[in-house]
N, C-alpha and C positions, 0 to 999 in steps of 0.2 A: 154608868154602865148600861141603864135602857138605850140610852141616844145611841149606844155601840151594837148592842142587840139588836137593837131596831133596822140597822144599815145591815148588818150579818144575817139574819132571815132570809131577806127579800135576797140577796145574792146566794145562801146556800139554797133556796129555792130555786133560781135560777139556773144554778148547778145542777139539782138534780133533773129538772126538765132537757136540760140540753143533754145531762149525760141517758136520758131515758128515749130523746130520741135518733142520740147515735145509737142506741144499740136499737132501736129500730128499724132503723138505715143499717146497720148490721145484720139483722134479720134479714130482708126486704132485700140485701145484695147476696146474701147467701141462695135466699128463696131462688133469684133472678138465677144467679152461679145452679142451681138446681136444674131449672127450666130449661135452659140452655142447655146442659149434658143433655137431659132427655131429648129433647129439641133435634140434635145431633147425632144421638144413639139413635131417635127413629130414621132419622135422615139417610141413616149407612144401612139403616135395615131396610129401608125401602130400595135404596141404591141394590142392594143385594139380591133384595127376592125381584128388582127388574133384570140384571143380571140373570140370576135361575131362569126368569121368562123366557128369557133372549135365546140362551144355552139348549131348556129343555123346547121351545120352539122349532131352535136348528133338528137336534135328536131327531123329531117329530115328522118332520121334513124328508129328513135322509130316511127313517122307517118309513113310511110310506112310500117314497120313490121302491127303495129295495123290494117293498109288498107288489108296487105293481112292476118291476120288474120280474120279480116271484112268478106274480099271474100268467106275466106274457110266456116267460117262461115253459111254465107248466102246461097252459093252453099248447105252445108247439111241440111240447115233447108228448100231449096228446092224440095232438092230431099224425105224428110222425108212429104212434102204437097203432093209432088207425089204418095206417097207409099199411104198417108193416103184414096187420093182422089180413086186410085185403089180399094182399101179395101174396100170403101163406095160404089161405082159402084157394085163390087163384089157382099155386101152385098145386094144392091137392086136388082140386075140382082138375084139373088138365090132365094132372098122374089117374085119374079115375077112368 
């Protein structure tokens, strides 16, 4: 029964190494299955807030044009209060 033992050891040894480093490699691909999501999830979050960039860029773009359209704007509608207020001066300076 040693000569039986003896052979039985060295292979239930062996057993338990190989089964300690599947689950090693089970760790190790879970870890990796881990990395990966993240990996991915930053990926689409980066993806996204360049997106936002691109989006609140445009925004940025068109509010500005409208600002200086705004500007020009309001510059003629002052200078056309100027004209008007002349014209009225005028017209009372004449009636005087």
């Amino acid at each position: 029964m040693d000569g039986l033992m003896s052979e039985t050891d060295p292979l239930e040894a062996a057993t338990r190494r190989l089964s300690l480093a599947l689950e090693g490699l089970e760790a190790a691909t879970e870890r990796r299955r881990e990395a990966d999501r993240a990996k991915n999830a930053l990926a689409e979050h980066v993806h996204a807030l360049g997106s936002d960039r691109a989006r609140l860029a445009s925004e940025l773009d068109e509010a500005t044009a409208r600002a200086h359209a705004l500007e020009a704007a309001n510059r003629e509608v002052a200078q056309r209060i100027d004209q008007a207020i002349e014209t009225i001066h005028g017209v009372l300076e004449f009636g005087d």
